[in-house]
mmJSON file of the N, C-alpha and C atoms, coordinates in Angstrom:
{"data_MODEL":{"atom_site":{
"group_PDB":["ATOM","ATOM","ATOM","ATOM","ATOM","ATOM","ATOM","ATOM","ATOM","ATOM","ATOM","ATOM","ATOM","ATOM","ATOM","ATOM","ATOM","ATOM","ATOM","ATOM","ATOM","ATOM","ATOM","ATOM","ATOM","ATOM","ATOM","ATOM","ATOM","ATOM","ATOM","ATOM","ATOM","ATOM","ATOM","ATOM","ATOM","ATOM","ATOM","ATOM","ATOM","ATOM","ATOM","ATOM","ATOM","ATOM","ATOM","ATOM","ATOM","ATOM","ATOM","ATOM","ATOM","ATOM","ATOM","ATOM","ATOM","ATOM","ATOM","ATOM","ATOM","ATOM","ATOM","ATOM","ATOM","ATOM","ATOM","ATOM","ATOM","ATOM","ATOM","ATOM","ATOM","ATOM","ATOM","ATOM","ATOM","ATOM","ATOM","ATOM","ATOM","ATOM","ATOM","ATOM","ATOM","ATOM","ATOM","ATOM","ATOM","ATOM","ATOM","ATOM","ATOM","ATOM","ATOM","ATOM","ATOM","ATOM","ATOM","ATOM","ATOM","ATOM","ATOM","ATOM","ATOM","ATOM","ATOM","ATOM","ATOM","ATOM","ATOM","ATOM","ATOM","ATOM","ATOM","ATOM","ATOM","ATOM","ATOM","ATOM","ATOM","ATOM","ATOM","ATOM","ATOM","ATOM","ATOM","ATOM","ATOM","ATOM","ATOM","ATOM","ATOM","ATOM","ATOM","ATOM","ATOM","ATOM","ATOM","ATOM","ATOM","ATOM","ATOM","ATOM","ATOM","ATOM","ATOM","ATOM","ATOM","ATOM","ATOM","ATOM","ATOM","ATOM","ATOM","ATOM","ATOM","ATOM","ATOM","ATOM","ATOM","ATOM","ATOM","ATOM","ATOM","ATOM","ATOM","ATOM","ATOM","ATOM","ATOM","ATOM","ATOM","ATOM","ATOM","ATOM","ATOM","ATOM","ATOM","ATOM","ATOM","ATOM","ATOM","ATOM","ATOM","ATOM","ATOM","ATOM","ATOM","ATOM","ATOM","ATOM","ATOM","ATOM","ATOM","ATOM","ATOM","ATOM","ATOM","ATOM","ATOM","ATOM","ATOM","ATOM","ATOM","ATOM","ATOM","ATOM","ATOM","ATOM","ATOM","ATOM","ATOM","ATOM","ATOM","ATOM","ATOM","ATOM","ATOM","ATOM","ATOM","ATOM","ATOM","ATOM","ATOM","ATOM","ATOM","ATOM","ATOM","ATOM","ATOM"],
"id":[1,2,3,4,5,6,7,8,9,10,11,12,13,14,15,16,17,18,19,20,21,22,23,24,25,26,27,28,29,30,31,32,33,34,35,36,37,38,39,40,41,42,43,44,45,46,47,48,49,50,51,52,53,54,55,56,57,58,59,60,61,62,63,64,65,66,67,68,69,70,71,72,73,74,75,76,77,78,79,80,81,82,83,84,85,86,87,88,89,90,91,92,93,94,95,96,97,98,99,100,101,102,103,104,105,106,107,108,109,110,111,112,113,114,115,116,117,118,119,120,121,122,123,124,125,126,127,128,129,130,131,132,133,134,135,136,137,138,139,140,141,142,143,144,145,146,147,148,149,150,151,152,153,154,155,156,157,158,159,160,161,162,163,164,165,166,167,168,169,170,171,172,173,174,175,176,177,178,179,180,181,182,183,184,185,186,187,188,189,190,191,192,193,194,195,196,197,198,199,200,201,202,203,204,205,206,207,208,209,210,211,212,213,214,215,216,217,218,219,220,221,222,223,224,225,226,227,228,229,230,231],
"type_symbol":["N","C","C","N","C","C","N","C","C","N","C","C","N","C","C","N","C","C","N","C","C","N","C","C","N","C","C","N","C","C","N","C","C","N","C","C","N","C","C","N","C","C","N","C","C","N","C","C","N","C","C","N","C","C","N","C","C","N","C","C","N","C","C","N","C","C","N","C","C","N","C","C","N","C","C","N","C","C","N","C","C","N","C","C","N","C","C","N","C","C","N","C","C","N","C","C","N","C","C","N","C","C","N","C","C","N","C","C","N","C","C","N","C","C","N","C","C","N","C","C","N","C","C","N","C","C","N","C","C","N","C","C","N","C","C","N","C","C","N","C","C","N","C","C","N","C","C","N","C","C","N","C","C","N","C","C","N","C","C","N","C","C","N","C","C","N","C","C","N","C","C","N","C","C","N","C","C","N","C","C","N","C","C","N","C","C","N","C","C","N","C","C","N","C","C","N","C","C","N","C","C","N","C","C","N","C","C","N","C","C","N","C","C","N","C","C","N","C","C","N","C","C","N","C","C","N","C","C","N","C","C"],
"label_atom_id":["N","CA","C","N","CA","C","N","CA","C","N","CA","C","N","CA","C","N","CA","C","N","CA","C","N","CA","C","N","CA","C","N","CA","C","N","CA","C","N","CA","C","N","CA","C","N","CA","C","N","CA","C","N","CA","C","N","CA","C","N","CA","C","N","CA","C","N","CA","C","N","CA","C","N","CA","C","N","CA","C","N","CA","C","N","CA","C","N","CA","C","N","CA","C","N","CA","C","N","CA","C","N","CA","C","N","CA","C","N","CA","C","N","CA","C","N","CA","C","N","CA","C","N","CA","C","N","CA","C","N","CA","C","N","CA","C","N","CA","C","N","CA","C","N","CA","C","N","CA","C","N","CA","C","N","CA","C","N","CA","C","N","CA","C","N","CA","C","N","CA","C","N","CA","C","N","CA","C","N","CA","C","N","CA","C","N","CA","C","N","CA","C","N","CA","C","N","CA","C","N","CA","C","N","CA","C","N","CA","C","N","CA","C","N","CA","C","N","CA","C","N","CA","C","N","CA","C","N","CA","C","N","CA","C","N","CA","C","N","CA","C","N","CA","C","N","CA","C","N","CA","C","N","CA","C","N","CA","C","N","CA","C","N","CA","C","N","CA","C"],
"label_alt_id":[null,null,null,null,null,null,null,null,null,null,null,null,null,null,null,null,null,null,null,null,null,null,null,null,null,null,null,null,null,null,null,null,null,null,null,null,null,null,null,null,null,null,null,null,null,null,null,null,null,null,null,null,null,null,null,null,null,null,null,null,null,null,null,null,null,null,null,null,null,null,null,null,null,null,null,null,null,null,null,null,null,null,null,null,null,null,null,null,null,null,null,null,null,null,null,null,null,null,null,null,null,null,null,null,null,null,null,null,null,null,null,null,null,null,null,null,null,null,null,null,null,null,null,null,null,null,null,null,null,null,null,null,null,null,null,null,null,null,null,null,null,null,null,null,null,null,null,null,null,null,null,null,null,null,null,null,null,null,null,null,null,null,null,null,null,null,null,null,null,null,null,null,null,null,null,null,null,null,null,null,null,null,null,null,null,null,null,null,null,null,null,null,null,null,null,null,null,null,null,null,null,null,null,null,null,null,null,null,null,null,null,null,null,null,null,null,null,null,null,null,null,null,null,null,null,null,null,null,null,null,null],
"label_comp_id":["UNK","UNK","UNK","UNK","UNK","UNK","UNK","UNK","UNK","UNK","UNK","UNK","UNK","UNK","UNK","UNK","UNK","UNK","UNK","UNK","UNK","UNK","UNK","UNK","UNK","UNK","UNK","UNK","UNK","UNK","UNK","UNK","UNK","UNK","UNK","UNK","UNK","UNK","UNK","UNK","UNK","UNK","UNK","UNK","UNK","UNK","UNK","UNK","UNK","UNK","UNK","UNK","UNK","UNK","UNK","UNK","UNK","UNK","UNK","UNK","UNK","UNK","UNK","UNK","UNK","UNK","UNK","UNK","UNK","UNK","UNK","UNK","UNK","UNK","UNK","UNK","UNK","UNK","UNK","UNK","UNK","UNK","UNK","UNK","UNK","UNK","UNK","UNK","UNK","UNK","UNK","UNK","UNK","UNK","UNK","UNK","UNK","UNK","UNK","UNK","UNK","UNK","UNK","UNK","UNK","UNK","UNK","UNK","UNK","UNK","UNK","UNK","UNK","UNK","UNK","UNK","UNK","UNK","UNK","UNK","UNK","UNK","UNK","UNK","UNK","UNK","UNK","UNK","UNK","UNK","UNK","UNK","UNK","UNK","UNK","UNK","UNK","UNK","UNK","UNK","UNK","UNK","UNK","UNK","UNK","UNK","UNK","UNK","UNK","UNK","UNK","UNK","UNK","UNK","UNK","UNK","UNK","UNK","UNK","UNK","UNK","UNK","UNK","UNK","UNK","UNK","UNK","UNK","UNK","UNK","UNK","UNK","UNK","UNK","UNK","UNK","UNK","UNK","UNK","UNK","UNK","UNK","UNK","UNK","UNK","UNK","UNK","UNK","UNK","UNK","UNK","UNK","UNK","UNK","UNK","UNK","UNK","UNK","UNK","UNK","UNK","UNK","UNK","UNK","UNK","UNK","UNK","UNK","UNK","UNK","UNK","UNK","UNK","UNK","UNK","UNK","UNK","UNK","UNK","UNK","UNK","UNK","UNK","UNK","UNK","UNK","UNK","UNK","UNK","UNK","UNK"],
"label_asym_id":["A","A","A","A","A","A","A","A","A","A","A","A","A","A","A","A","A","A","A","A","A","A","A","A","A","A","A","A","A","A","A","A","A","A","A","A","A","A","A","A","A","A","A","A","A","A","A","A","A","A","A","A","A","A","A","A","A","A","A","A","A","A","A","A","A","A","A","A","A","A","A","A","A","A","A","A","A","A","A","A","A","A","A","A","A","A","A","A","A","A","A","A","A","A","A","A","A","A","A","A","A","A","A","A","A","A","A","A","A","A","A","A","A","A","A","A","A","A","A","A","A","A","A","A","A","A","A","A","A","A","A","A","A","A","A","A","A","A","A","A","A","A","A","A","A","A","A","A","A","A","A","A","A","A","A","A","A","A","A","A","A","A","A","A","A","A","A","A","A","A","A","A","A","A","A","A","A","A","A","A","A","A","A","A","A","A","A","A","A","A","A","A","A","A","A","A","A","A","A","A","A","A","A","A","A","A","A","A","A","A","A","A","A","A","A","A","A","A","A","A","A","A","A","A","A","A","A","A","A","A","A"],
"label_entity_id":["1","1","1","1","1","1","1","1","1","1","1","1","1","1","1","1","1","1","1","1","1","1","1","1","1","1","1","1","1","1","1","1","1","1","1","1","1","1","1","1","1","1","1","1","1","1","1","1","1","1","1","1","1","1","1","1","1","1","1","1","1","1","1","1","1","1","1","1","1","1","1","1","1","1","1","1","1","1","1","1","1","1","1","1","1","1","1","1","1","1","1","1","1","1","1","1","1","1","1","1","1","1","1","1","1","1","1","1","1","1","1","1","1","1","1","1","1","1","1","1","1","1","1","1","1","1","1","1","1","1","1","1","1","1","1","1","1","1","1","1","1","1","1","1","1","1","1","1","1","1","1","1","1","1","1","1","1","1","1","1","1","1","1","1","1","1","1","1","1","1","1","1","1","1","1","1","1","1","1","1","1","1","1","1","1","1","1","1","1","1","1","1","1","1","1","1","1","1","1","1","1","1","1","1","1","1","1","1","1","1","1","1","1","1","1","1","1","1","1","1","1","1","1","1","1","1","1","1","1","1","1"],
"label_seq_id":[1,1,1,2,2,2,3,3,3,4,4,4,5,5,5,6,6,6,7,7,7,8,8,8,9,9,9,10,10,10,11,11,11,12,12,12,13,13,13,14,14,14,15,15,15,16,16,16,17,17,17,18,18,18,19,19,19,20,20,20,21,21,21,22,22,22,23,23,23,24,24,24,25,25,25,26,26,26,27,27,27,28,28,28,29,29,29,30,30,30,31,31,31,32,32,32,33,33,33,34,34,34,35,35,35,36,36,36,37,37,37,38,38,38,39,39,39,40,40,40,41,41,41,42,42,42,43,43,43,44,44,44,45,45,45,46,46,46,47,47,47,48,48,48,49,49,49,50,50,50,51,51,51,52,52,52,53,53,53,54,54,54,55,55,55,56,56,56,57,57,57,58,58,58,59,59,59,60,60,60,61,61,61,62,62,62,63,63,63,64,64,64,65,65,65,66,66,66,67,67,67,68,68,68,69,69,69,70,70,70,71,71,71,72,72,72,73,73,73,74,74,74,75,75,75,76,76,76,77,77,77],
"pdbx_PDB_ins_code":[null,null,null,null,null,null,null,null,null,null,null,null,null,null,null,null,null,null,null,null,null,null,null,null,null,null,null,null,null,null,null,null,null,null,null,null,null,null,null,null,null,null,null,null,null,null,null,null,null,null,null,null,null,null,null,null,null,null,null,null,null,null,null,null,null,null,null,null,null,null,null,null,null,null,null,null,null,null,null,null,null,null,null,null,null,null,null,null,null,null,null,null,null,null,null,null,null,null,null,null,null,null,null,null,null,null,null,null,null,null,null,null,null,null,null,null,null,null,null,null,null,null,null,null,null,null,null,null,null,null,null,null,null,null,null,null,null,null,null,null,null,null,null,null,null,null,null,null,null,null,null,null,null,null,null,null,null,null,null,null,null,null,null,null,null,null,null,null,null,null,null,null,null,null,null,null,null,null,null,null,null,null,null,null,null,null,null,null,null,null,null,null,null,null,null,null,null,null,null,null,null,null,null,null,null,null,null,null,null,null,null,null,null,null,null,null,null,null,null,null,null,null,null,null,null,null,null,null,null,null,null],
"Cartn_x":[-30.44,-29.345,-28.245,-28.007,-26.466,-25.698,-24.773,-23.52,-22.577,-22.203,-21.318,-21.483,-22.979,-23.564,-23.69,-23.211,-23.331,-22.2,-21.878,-20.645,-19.819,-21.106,-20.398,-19.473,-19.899,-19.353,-18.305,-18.428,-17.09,-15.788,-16.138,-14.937,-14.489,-15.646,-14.645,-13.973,-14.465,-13.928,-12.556,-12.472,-11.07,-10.063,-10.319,-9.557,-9.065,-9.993,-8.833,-8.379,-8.378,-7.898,-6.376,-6.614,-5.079,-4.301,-5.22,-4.524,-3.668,-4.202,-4.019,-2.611,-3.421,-1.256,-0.884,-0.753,0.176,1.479,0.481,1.26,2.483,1.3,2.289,3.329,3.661,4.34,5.323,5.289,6.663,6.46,4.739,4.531,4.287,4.7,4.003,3.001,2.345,0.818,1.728,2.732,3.802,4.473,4.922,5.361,4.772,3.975,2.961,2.354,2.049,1.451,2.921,4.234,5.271,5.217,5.371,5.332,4.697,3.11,1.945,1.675,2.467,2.368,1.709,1.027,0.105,0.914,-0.463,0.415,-0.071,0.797,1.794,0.616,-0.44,-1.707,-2.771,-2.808,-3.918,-4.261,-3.455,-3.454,-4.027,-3.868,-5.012,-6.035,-6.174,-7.935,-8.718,-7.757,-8.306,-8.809,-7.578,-8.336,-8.917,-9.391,-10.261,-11.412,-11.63,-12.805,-13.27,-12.437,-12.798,-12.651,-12.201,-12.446,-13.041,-13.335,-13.62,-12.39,-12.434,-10.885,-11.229,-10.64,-10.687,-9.813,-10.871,-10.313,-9.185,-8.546,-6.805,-6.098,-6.596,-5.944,-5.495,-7.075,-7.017,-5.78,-5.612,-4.922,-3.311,-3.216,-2.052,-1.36,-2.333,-2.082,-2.045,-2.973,-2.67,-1.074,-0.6,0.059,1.715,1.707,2.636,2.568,1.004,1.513,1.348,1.728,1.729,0.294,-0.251,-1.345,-1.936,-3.534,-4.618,-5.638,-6.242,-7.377,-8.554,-9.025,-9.713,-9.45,-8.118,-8.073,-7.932,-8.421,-8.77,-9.973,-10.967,-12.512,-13.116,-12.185,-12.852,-13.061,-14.427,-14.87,-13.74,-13.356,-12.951,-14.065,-13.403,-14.3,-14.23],
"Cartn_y":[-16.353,-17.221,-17.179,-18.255,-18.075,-17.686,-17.377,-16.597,-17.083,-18.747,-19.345,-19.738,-19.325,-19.943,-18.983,-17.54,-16.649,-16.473,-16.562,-16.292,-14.941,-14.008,-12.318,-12.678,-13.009,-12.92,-14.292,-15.419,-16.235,-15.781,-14.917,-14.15,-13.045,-12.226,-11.289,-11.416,-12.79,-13.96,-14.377,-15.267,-15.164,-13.843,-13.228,-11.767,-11.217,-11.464,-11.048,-11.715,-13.551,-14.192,-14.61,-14.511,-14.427,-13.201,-11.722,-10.257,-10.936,-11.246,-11.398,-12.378,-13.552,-14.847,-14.484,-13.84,-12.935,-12.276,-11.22,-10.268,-10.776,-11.525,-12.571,-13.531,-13.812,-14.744,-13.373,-12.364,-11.17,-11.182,-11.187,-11.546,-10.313,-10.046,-8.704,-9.796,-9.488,-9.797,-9.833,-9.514,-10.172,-11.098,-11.135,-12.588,-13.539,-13.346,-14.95,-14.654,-14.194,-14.392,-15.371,-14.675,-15.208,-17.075,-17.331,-18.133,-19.4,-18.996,-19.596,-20.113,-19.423,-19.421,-18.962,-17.243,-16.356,-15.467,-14.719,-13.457,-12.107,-11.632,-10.872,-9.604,-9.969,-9.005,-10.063,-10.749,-12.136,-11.94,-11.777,-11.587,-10.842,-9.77,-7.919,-8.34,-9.083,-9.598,-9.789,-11.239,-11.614,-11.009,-10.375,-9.272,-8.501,-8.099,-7.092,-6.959,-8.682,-9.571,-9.405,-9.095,-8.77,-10.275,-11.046,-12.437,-13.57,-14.546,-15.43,-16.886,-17.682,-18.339,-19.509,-20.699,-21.737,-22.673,-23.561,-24.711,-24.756,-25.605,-25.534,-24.333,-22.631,-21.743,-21.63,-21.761,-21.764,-22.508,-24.004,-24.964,-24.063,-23.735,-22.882,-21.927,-20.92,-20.111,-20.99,-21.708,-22.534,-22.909,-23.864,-24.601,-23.279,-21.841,-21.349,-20.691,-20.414,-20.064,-20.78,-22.366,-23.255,-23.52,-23.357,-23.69,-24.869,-24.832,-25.405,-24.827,-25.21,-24.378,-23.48,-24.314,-24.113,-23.316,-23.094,-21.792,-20.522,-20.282,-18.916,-18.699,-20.08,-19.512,-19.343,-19.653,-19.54,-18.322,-17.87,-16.272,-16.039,-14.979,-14.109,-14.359,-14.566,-13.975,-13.123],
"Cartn_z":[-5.145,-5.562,-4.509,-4.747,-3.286,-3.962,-2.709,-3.107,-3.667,-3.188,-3.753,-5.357,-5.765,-6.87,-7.969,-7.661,-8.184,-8.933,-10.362,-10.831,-10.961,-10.736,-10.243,-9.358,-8.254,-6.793,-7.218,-7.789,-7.965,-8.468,-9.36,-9.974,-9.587,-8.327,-7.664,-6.392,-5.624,-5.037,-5.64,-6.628,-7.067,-7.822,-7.831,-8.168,-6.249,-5.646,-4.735,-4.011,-3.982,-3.592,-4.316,-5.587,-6.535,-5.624,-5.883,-5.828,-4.253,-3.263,-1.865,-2.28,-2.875,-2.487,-3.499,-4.753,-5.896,-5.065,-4.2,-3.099,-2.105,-1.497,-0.478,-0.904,-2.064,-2.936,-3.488,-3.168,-4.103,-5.489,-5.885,-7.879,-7.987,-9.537,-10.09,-11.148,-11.338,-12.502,-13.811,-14.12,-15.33,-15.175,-13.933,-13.51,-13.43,-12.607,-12.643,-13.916,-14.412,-16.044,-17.008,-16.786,-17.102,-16.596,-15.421,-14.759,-15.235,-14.884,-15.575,-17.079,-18.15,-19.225,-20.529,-19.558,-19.983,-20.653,-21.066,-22.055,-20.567,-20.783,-19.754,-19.112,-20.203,-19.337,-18.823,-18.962,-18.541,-17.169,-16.296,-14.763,-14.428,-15.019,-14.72,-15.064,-16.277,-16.263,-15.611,-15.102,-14.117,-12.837,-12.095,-10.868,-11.281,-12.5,-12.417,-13.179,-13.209,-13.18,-14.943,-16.158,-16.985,-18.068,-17.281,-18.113,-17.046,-17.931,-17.257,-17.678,-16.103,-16.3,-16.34,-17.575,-17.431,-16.577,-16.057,-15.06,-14.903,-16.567,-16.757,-15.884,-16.645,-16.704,-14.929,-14.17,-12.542,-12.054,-12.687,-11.933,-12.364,-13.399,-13.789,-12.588,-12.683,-11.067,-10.165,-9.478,-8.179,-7.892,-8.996,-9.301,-8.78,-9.55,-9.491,-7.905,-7.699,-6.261,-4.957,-5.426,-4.785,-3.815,-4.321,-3.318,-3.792,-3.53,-4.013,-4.867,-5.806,-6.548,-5.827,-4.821,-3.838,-3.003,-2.922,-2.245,-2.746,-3.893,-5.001,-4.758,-4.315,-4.765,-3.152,-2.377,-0.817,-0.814,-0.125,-0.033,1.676,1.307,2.573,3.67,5.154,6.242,6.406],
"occupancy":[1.0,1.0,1.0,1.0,1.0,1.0,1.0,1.0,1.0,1.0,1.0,1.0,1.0,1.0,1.0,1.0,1.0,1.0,1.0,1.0,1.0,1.0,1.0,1.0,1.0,1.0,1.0,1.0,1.0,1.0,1.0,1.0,1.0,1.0,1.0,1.0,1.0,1.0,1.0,1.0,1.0,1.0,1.0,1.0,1.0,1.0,1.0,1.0,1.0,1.0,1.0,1.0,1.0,1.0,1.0,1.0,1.0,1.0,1.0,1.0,1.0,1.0,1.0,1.0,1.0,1.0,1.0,1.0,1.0,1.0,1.0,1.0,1.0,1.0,1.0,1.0,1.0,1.0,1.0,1.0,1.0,1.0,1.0,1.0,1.0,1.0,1.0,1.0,1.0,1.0,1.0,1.0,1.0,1.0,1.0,1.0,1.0,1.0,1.0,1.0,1.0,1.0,1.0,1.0,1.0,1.0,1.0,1.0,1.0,1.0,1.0,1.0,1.0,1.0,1.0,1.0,1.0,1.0,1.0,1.0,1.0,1.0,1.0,1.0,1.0,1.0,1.0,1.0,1.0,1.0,1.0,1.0,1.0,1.0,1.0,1.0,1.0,1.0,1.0,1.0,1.0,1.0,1.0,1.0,1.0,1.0,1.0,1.0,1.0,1.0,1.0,1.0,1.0,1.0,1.0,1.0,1.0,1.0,1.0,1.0,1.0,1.0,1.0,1.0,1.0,1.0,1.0,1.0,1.0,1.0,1.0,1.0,1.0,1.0,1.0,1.0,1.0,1.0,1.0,1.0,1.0,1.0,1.0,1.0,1.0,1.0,1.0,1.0,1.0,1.0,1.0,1.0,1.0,1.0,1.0,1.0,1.0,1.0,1.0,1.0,1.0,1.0,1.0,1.0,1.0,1.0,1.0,1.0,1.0,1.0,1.0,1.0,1.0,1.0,1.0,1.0,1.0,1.0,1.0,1.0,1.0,1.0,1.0,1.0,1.0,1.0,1.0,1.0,1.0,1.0,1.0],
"B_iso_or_equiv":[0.0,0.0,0.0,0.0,0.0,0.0,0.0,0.0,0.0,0.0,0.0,0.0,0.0,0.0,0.0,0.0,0.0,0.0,0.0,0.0,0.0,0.0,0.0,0.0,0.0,0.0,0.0,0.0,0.0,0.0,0.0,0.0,0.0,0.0,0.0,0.0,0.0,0.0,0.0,0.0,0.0,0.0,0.0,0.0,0.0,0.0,0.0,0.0,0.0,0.0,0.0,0.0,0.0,0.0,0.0,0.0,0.0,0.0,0.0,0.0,0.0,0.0,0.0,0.0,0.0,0.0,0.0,0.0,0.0,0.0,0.0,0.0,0.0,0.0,0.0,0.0,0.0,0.0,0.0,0.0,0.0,0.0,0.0,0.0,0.0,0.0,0.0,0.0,0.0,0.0,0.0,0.0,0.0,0.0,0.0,0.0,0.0,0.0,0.0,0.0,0.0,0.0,0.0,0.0,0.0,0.0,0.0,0.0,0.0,0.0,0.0,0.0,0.0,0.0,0.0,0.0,0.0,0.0,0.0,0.0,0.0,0.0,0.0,0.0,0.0,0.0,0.0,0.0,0.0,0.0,0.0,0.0,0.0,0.0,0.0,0.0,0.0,0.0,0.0,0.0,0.0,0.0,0.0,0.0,0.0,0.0,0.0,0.0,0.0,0.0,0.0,0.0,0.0,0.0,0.0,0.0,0.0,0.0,0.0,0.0,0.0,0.0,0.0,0.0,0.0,0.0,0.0,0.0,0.0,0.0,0.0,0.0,0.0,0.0,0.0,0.0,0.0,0.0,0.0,0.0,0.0,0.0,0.0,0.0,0.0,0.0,0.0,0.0,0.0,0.0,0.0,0.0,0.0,0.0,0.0,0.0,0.0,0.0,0.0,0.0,0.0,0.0,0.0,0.0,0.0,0.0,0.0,0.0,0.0,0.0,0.0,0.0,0.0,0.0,0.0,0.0,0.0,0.0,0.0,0.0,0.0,0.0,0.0,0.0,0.0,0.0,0.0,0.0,0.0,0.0,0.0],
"pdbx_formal_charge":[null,null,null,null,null,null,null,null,null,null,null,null,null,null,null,null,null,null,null,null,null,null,null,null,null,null,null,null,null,null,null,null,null,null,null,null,null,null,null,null,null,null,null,null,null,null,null,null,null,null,null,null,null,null,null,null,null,null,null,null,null,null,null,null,null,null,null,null,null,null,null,null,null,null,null,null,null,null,null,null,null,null,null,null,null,null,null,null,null,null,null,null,null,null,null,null,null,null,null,null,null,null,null,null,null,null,null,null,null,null,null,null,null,null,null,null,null,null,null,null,null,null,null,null,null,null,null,null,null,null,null,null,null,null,null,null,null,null,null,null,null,null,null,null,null,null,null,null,null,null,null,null,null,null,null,null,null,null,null,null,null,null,null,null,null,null,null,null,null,null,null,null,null,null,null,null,null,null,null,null,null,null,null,null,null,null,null,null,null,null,null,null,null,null,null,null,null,null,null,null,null,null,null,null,null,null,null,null,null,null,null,null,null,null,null,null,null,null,null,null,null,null,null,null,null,null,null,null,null,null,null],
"auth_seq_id":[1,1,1,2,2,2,3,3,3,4,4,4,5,5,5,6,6,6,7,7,7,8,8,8,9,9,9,10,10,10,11,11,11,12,12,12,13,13,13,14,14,14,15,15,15,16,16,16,17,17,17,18,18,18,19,19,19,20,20,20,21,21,21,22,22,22,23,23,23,24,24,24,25,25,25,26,26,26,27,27,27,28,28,28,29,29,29,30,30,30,31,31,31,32,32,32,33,33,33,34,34,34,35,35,35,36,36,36,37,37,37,38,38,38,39,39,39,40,40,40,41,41,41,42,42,42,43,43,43,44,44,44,45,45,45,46,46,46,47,47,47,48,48,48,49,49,49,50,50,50,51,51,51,52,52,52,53,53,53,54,54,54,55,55,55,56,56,56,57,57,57,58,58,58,59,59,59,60,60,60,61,61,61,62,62,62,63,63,63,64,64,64,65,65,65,66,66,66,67,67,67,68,68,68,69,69,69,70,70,70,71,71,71,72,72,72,73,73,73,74,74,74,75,75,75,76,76,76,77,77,77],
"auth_comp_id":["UNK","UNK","UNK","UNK","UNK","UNK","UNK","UNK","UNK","UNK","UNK","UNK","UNK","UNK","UNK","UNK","UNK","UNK","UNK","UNK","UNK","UNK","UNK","UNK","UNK","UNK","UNK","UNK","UNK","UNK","UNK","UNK","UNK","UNK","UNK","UNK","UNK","UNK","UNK","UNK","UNK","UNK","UNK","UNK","UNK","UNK","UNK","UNK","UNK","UNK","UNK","UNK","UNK","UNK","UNK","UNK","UNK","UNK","UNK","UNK","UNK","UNK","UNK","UNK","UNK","UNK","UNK","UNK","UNK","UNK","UNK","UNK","UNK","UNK","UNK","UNK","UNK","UNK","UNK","UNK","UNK","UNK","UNK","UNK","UNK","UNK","UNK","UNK","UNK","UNK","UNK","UNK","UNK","UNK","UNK","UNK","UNK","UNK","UNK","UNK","UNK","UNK","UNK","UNK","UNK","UNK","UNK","UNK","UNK","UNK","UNK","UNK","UNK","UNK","UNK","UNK","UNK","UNK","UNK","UNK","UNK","UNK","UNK","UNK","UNK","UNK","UNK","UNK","UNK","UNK","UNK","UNK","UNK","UNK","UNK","UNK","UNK","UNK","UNK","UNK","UNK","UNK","UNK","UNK","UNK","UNK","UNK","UNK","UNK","UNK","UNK","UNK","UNK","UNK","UNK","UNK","UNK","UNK","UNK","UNK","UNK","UNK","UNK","UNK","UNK","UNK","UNK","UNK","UNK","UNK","UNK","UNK","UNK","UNK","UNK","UNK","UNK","UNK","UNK","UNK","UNK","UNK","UNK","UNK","UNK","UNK","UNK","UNK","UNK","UNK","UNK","UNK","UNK","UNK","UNK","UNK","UNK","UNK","UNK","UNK","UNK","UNK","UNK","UNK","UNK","UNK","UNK","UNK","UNK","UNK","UNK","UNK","UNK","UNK","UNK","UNK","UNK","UNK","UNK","UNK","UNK","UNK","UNK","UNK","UNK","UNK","UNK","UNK","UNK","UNK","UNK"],
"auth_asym_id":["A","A","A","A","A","A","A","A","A","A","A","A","A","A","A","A","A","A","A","A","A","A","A","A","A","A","A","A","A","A","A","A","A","A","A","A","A","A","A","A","A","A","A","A","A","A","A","A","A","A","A","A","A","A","A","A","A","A","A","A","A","A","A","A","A","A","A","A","A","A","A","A","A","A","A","A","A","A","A","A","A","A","A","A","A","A","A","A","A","A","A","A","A","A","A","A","A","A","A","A","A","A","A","A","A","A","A","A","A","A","A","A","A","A","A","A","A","A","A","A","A","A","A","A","A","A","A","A","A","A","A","A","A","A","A","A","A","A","A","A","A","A","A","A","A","A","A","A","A","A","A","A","A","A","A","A","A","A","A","A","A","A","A","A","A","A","A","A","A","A","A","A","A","A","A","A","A","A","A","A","A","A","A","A","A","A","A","A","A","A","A","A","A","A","A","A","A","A","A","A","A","A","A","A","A","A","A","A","A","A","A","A","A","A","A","A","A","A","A","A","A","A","A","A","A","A","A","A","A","A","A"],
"auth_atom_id":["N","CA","C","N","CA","C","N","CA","C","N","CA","C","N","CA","C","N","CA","C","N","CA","C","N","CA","C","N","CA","C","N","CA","C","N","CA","C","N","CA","C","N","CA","C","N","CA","C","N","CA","C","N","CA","C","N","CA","C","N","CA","C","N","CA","C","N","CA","C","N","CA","C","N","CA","C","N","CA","C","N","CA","C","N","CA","C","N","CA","C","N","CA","C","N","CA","C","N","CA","C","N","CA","C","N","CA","C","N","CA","C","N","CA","C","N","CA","C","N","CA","C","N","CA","C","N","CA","C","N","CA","C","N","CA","C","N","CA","C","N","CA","C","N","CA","C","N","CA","C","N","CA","C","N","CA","C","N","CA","C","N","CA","C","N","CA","C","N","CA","C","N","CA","C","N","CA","C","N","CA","C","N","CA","C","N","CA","C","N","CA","C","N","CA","C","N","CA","C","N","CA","C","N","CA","C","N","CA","C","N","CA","C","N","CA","C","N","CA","C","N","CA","C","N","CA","C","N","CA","C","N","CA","C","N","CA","C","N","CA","C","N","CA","C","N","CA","C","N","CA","C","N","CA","C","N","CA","C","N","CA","C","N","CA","C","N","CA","C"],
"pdbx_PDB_model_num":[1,1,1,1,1,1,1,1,1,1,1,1,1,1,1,1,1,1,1,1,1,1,1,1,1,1,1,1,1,1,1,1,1,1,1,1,1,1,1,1,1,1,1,1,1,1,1,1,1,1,1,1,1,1,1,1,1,1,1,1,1,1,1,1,1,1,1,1,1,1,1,1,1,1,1,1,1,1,1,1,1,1,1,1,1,1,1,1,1,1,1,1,1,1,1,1,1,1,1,1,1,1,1,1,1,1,1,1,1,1,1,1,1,1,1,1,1,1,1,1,1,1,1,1,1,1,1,1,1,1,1,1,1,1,1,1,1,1,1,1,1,1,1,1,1,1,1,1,1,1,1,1,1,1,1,1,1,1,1,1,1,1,1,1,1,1,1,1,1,1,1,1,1,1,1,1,1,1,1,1,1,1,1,1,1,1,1,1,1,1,1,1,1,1,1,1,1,1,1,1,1,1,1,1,1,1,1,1,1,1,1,1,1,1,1,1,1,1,1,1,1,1,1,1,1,1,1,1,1,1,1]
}}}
């Protein structure tokens, strides 16, 4: 199975692509949970791959840390 196709590897793909522009943006994981319109542990979930995130929820984060969606699920070089 490819990698991009693998939903293990999609979600630990986006956990450290959030963890990475969270950082770079000055967020604590209560804030952007604040931000976003989560409950204030939602964010730890997420990096630490213990949920799985809907579309909406993605565009939510994007949206606060200004990016693009697409740039959560790009694998690291």
């Amino acid at each position: 199975m490819s990698t991009l196709l693998n939903p293990a590897r999609v979600r630990v793909t986006l956990a450290e692509n959030l963890r990475i522009r969270r950082i770079s943006k000055g967020l604590s994981q209560e804030r952007l949970a604040e931000l976003a319109g989560f409950h204030r542990t939602y964010v730890s979930q997420i990096e630490r791959c213990s949920t799985n995130v809907s579309l909406e929820n993605l565009q939510k984060v994007a949206d606060v840390l200004e990016i693009e969606v697409w740039e959560l699920l790009k694998p690291q070089q």
